[in-house]
LOLOTI-966986 format. One record per atom (N, C-alpha, C): x, y, z; residue in one letter. Coordinates in steps of 0.05 Angstrom, whole numbers, padded with zeros to 5 digits, always signed. Layout:
XYZA;...
***
This chain:
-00090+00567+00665X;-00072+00574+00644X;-00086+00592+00623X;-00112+00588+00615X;-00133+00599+00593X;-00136+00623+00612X;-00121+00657+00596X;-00135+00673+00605X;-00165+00689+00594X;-00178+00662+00574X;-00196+00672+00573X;-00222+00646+00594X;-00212+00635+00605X;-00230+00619+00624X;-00252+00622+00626X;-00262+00658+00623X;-00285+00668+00634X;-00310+00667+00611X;-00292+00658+00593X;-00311+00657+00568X;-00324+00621+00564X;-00347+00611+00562X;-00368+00594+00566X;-00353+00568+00548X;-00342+00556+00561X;-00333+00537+00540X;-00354+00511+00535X;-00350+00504+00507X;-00359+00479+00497X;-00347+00456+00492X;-00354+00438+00495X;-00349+00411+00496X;-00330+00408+00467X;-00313+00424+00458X;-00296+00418+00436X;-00269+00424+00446X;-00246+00417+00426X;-00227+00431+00426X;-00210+00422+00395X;-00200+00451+00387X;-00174+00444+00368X;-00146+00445+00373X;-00140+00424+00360X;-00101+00412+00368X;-00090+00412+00345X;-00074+00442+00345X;-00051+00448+00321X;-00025+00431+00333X;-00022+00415+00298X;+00005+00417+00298X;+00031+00448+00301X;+00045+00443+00298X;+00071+00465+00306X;+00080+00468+00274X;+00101+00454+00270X;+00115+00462+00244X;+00097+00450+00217X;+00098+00478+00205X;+00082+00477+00177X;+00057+00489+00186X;+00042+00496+00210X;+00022+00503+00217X;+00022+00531+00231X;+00032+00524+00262X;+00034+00542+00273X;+00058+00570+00257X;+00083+00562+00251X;+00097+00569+00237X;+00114+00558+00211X;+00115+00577+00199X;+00131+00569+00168X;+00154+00559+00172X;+00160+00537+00187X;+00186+00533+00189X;+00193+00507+00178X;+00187+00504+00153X;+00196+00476+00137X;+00229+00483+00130X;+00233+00514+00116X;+00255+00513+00106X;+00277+00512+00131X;+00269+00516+00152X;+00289+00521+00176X;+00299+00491+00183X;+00275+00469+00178X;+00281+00446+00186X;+00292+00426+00169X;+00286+00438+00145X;+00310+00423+00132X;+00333+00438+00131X;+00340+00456+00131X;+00362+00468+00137X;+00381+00448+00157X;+00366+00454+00179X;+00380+00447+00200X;+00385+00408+00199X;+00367+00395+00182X;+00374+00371+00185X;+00402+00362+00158X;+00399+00381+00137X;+00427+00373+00123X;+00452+00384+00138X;+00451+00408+00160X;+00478+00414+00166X;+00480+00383+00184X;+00467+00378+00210X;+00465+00365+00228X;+00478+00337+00205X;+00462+00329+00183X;+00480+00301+00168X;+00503+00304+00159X;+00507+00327+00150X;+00536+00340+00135X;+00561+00337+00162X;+00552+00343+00193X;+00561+00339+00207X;+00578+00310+00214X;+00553+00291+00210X;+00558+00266+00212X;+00567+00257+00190X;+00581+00266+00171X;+00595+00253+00136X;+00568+00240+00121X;+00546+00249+00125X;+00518+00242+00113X;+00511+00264+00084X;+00505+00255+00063X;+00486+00271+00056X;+00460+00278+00054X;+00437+00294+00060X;+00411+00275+00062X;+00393+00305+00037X;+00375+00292+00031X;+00359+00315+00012X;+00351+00327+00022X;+00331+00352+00022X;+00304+00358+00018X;+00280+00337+00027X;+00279+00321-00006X;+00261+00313-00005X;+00257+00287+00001X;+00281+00279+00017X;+00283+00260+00035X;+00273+00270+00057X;+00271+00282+00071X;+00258+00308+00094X;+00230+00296+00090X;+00218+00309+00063X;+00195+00313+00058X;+00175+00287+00062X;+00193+00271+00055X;+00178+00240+00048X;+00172+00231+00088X;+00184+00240+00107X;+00175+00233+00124X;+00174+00256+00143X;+00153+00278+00135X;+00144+00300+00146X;+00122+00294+00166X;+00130+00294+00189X;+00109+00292+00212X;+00121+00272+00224X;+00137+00260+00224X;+00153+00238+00241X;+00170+00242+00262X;+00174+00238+00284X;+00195+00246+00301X;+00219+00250+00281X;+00238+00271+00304X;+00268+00265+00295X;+00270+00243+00294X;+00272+00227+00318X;+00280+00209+00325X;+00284+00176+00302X;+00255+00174+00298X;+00243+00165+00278X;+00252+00171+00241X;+00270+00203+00247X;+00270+00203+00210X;+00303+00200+00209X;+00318+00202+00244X;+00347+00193+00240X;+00348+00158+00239X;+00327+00143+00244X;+00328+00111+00247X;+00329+00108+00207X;+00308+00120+00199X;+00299+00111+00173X;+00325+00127+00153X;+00334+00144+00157X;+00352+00158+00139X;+00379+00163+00139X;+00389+00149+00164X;+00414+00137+00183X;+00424+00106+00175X;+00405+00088+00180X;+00395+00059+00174X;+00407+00045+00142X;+00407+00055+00122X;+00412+00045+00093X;+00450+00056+00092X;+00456+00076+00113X;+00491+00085+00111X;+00504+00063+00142X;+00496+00063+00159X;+00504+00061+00191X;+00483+00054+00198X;+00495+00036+00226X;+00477+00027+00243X;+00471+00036+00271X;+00461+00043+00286X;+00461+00070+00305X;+00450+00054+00323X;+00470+00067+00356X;+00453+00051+00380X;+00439+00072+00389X;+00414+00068+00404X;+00397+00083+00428X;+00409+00110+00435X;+00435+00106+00444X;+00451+00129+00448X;+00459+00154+00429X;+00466+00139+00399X;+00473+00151+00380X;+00445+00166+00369X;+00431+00157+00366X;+00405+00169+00356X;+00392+00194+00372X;+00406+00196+00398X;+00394+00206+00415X;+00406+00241+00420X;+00435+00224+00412X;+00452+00245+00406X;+00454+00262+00379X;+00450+00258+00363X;+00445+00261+00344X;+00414+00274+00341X;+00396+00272+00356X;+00375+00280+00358X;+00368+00304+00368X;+00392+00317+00394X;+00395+00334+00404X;+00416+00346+00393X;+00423+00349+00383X;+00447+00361+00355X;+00429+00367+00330X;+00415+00359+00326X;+00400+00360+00307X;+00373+00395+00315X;+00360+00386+00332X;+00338+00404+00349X;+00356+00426+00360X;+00378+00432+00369X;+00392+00452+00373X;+00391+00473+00352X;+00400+00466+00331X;+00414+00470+00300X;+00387+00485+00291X;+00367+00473+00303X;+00338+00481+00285X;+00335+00503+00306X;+00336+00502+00333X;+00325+00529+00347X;+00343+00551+00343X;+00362+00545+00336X;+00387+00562+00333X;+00380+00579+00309X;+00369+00572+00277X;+00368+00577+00258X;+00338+00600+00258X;+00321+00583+00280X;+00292+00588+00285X;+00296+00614+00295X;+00316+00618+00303X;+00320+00649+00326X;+00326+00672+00309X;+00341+00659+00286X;+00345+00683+00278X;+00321+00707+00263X;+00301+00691+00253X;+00279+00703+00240X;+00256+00683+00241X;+00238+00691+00259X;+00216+00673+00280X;+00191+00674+00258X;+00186+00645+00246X;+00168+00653+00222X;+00137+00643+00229X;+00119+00668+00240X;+00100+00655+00245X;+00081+00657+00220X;+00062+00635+00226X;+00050+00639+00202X;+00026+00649+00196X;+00019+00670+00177X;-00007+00682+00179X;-00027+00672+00183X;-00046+00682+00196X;-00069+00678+00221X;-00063+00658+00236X;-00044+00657+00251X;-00050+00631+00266X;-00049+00648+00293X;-00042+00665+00302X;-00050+00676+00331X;-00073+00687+00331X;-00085+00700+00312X;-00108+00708+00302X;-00138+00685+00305X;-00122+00661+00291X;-00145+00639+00293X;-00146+00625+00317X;-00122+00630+00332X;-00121+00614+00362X;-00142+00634+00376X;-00141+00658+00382X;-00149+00681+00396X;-00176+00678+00382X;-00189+00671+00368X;-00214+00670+00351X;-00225+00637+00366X;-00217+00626+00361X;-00234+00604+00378X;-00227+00601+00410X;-00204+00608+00427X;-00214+00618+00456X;-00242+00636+00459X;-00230+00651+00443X;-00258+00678+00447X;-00287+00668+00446X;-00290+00644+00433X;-00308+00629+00435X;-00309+00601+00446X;-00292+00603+00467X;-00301+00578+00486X;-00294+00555+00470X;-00273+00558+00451X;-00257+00522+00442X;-00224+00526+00460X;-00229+00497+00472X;-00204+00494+00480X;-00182+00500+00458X;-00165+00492+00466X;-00136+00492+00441X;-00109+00475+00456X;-00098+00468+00439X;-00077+00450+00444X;-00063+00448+00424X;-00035+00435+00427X;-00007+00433+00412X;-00006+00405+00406X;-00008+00389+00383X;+00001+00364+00383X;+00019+00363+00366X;+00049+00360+00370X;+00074+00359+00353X;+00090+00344+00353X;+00101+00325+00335X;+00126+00302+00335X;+00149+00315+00345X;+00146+00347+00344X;+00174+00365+00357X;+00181+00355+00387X;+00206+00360+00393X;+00224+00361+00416X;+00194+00379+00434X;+00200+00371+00463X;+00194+00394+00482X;+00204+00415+00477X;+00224+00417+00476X;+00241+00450+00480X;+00239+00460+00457X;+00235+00449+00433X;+00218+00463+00411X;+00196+00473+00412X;+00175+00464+00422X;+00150+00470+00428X;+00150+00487+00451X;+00161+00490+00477X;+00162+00510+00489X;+00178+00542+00476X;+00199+00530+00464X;+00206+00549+00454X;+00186+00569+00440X;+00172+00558+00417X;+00163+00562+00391X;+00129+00578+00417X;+00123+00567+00434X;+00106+00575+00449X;+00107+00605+00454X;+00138+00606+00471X;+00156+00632+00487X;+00154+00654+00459X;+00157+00642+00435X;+00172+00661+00411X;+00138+00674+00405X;+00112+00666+00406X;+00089+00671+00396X;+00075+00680+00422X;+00081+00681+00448X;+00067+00681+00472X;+00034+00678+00466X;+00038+00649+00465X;+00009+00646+00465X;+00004+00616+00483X;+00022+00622+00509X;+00016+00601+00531X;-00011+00608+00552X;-00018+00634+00546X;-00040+00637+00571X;-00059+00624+00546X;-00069+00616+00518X;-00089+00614+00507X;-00088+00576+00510X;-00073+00568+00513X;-00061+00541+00504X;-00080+00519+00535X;-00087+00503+00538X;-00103+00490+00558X;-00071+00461+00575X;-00054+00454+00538X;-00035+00439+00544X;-00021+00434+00512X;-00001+00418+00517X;+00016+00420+00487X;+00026+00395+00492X;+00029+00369+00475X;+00041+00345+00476X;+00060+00347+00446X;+00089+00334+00456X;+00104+00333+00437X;+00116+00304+00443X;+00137+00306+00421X;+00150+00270+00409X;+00164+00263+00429X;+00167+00269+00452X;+00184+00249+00485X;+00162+00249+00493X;+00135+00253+00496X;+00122+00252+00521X;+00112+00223+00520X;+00090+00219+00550X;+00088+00189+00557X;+00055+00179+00551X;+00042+00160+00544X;+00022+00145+00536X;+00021+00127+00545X;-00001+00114+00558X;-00001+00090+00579X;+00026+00079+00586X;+00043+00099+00593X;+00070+00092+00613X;+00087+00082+00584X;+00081+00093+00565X;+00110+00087+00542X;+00112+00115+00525X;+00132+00111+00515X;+00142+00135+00498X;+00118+00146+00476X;+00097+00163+00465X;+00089+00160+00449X;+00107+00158+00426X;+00092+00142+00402X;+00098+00142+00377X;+00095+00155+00350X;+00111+00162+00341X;+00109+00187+00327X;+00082+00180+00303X;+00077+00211+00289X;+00061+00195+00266X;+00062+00191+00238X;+00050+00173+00236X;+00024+00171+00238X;+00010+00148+00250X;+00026+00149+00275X;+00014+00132+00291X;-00002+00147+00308X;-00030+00142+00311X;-00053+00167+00330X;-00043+00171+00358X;-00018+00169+00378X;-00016+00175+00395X;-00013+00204+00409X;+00000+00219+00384X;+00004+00245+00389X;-00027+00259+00405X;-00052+00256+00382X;-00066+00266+00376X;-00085+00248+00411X;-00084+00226+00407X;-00096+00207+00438X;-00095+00219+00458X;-00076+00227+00458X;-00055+00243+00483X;-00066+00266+00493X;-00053+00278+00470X;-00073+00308+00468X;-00104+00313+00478X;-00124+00292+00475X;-00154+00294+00478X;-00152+00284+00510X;-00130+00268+00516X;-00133+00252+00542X;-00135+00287+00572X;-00111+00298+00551X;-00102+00321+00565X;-00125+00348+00567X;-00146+00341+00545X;-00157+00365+00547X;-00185+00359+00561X;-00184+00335+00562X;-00202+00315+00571X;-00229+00316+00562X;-00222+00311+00532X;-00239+00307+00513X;-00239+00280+00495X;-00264+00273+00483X;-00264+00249+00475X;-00246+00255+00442X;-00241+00241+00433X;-00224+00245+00409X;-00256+00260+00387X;-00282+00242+00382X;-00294+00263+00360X;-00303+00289+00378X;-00289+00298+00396X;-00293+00325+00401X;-00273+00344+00398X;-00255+00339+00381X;-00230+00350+00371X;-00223+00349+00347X;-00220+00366+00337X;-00207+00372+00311X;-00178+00379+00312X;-00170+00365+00287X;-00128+00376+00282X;-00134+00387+00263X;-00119+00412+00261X;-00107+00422+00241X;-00069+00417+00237X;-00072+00404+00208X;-00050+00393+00209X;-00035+00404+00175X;-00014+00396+00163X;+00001+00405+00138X;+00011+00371+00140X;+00013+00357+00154X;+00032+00335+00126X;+00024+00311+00129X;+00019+00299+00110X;+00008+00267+00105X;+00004+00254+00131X;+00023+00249+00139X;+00026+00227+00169X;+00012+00248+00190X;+00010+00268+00193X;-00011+00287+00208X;-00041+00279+00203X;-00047+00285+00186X;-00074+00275+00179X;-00083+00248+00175X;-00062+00223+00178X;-00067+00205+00181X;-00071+00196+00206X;-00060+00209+00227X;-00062+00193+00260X;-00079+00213+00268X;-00087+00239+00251X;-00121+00247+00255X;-00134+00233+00261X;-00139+00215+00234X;-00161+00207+00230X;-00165+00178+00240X;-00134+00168+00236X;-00134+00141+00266X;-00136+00142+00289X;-00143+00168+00294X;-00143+00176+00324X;-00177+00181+00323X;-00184+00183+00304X;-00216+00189+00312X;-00228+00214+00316X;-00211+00234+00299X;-00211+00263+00301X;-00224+00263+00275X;-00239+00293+00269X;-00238+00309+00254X;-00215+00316+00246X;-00208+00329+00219X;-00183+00331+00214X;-00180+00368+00184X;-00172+00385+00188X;-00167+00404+00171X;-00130+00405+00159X;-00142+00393+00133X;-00114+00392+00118X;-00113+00426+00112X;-00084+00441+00123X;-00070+00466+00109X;-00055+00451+00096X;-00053+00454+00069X;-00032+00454+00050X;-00014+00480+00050X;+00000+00480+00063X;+00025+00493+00070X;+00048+00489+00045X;+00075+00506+00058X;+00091+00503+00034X;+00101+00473+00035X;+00109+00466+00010X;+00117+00443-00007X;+00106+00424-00002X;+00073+00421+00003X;+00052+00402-00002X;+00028+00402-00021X;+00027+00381-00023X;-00001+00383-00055X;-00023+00374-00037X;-00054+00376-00048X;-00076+00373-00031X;-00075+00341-00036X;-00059+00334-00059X;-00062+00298-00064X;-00061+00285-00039X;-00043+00299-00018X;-00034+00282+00001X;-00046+00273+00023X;-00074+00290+00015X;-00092+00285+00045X;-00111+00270+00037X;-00115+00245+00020X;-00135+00230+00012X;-00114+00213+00004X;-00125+00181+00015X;-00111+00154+00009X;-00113+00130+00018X;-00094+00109+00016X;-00081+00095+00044X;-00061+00093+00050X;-00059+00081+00070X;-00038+00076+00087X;-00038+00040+00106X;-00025+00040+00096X;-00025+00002+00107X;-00050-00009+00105X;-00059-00014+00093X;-00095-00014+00091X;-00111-00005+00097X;-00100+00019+00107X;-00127+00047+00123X;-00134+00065+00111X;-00156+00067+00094X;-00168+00091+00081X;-00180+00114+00095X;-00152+00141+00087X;-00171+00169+00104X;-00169+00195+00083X;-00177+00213+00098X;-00190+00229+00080X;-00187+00253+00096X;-00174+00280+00091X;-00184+00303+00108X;-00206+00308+00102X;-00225+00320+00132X;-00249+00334+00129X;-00255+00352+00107X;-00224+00369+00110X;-00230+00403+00090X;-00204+00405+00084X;-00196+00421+00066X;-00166+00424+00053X;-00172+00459+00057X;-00144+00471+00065X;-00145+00499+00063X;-00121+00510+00053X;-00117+00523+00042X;-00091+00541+00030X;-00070+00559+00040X;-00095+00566+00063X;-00080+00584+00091X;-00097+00590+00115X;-00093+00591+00138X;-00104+00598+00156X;-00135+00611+00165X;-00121+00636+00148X;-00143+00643+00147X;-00166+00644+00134X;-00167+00622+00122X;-00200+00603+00111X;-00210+00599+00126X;-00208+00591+00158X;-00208+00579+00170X;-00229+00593+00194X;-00252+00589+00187X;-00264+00604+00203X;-00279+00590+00228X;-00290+00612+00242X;-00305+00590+00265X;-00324+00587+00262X;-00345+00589+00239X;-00369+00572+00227X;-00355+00538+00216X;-00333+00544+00198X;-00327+00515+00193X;-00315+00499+00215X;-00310+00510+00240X;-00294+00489+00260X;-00323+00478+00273X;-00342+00489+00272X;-00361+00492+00298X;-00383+00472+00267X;-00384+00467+00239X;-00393+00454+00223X;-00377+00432+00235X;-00355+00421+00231X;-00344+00402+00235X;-00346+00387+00252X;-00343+00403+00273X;-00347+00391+00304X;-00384+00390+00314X;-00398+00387+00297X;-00433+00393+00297X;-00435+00409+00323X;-00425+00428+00324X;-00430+00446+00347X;-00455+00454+00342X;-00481+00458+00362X;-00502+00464+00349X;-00494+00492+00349X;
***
């Protein structure tokens, strides 16, 4: 799949998240999740969105569904794919990638780091969002929020499965990987996952959010960046003690 294969790889790899990272597409996804509630006689915020950024659909229709209605297996599911439509639909019309990120992908192939997709997104979002940036010959593999983990559904984050997954696939140990991630629960199943971790503060995040806890787990991003292109391959290859 790597059409740069020929180039000497090292025992690393980095695993971008998708939305907020790969592309600017926060405003598209809340967009698409107030029509999708407006649909269902829901109202939902913004910054109801915000509060559980990095979570499956799946996962932010249980928690934000849950206090109005009670929803079976079926309903959630439907609603889940009503939901991810609405967003690729919106996504098409003006494809927002975000500066340097094909740039920084193509910058660490060129130097022999794997790369990978770890996203709470739908498959068909992530293929999509793949198709829209063509950057599948650079990609090694991409795990999103249906796929499977010792024979169960992974769980969204900030539970470290996304990120597990991902290293299983590149077949790397977790401290040989770094995420670059944008939202709290991203950088938390980082760092529960045993990764290195580079907080982008992307739009409508503060750097507060990447230092804390969480159920009694104290984490911390590695490095906080502002945009992409901070993001060089001396600090990935610092991180990862590449000699």
């Amino acid at each position: 799949m790597n059409q740069f294969s020929e180039q000497k790889q090292i025992n690393t790899a980095v695993i971008f998240d998708m939305d907020g990272v790969l592309i600017d597409s926060m405003p598209m996804q809340h967009e698409s999740w107030v029509v999708t509630a407006e649909k269902e006689g829901m109202s939902i915020s913004i910054a109801d969105v915000m509060k559980l950024s990095g979570h499956t659909s799946r996962n932010v229709i249980d928690k934000l569904w849950s206090p109005h209605r009670t929803l079976t297996q079926d309903e959630i599911l439907r609603i889940d794919d009503e939901k991810e439509r609405e967003y690729r639909r919106i996504l098409s019309k003006e494809f927002p990638v975000m500066p340097g990120a094909a740039s920084l992908i193509k910058l660490l192939v060129d130097n022999g780091i794997d790369i990978a997709i770890g996203s709470s997104s739908s498959k068909e979002n992530v293929e999509f969002v793949i198709e829209q940036m063509q950057i599948e010959p650079y990609l090694r593999c991409f795990v999103h929020g249906s796929d499977i983990l010792d024979n169960n559904v992974v769980q969204g984050k900030p539970e470290p499965d996304i990120f597990i997954l991902a290293a299983k696939c590149l077949g790397r140990e977790p401290h040989e990987c770094l995420v670059i991630e944008d939202a709290r629960a991203g950088v938390i199943a980082a760092k529960r996952a045993g990764m290195k971790c580079i907080a982008f503060c992307s739009r409508d995040h503060t750097q507060y959010e990447y230092e804390g806890e969480y159920e009694g787990y104290k984490y911390r991003a590695d490095a906080i960046v502002n945009s992409l292109e901070e993001i060089t391959l001396q600090m990935v290859h610092d991180l990862l003690a590449v000699p």
